[in-house]
C-alpha positions as CSV (number, residue, x, y, z in Angstrom):
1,X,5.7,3.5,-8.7
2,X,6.3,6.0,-6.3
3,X,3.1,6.9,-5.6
4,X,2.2,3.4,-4.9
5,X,4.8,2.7,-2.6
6,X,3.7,5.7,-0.9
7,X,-0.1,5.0,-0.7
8,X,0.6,1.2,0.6
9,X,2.4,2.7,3.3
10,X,-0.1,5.1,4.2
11,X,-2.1,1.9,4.0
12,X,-0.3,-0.4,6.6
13,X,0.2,2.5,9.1
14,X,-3.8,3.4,9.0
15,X,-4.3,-0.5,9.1
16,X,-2.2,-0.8,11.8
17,X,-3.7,1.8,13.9
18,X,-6.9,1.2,13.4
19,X,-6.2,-2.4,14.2
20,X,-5.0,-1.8,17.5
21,X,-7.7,0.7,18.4
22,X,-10.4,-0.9,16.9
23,X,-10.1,-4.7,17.0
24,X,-7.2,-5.4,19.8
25,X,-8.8,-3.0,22.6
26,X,-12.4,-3.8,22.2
27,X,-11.6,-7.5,21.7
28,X,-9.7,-7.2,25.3
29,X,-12.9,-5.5,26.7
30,X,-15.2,-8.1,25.1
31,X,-16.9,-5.3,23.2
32,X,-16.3,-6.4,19.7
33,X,-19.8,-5.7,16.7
34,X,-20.4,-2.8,19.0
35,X,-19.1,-0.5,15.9
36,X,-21.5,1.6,13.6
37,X,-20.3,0.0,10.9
38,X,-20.3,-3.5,12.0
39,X,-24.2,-3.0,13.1
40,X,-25.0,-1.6,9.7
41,X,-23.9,-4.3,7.6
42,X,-25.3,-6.9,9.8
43,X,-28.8,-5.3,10.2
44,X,-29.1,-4.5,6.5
45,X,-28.1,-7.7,5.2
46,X,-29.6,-9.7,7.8
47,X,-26.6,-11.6,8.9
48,X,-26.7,-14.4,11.4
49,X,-23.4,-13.7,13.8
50,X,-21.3,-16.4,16.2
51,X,-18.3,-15.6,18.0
52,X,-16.2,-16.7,15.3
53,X,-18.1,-14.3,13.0
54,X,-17.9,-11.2,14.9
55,X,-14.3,-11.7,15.4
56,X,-13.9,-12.1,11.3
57,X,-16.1,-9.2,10.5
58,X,-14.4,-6.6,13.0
59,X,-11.1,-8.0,11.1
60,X,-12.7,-7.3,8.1
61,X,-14.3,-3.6,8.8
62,X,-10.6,-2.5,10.1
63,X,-8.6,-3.5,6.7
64,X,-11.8,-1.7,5.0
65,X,-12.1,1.4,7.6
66,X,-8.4,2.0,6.6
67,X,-8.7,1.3,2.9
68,X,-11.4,4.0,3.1
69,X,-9.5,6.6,5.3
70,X,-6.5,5.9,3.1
71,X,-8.2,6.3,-0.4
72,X,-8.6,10.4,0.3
73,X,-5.1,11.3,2.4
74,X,-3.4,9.4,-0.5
75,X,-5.2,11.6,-3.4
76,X,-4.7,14.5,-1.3
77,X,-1.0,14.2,-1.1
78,X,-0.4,12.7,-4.5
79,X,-2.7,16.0,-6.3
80,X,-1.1,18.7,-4.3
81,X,-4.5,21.0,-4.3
82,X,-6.4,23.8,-2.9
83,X,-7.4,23.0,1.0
84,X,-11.1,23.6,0.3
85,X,-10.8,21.7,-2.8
86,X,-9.3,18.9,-1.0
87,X,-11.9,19.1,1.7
88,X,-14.6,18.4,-0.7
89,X,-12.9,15.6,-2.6
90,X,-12.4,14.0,0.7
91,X,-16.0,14.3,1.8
92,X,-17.4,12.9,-1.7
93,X,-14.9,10.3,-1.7
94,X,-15.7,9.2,2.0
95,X,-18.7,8.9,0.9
96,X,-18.8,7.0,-2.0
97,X,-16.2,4.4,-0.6
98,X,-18.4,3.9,2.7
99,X,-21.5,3.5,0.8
100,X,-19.9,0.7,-2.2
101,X,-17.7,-0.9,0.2
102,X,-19.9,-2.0,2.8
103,X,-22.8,-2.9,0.4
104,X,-20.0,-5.3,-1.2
105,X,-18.8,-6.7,2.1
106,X,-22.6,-7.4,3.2
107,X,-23.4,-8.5,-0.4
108,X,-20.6,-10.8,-0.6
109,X,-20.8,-12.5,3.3
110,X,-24.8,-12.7,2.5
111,X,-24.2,-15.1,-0.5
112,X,-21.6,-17.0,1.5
113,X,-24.5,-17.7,3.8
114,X,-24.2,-15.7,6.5
């Protein structure tokens, strides 16, 4: 129980950052879908984007963005390892979650009709 209180708080904090750097600043500056991952997912699945769309699917990339970061700082605290060990699970693990969880986010807003 512990360890998940711990990890949802890693959670909000990364959220929350990433929120306000990501989604509050560049939606100020009227520079929001300008991220890499945002043009990924919208070039590989094809998706037709509106206003109301971009503004959704920047939401949407932050709460993933720091589900992804989050994932790896959580394992590394909670396991306690070797720092080169805990570099490589980190890079294998950034990868894998970047890869599945933006092919699931394009996947799912693709069959919503996007």
């Amino acid at each position: 129980m512990e360890y998940i209180f711990s990890y949802l708080i890693i959670l909000m904090v990364l959220f929350l950052a990433i929120y306000i750097f990501d989604f509050a600043i560049k939606h100020k500056n009227n520079s929001l879908g300008t991220q890499k991952s945002f043009q990924y997912i919208v070039r590989k699945y094809d998706l037709k984007m509106n206003k109301e769309r971009v503004r959704l699917l920047s939401k949407i990339i932050c709460f993933v963005n720091a589900f992804i970061i989050s994932i790896p700082i959580a394992v590394i605290i909670i396991l306690d390892i070797d720092y080169y060990v805990s570099l490589f699970i980190s890079f294998a693990l950034f990868i894998v979650l970047i890869l599945v969880c933006y092919n699931i986010i394009g996947s799912i807003l693709k069959k919503k009709g996007w």
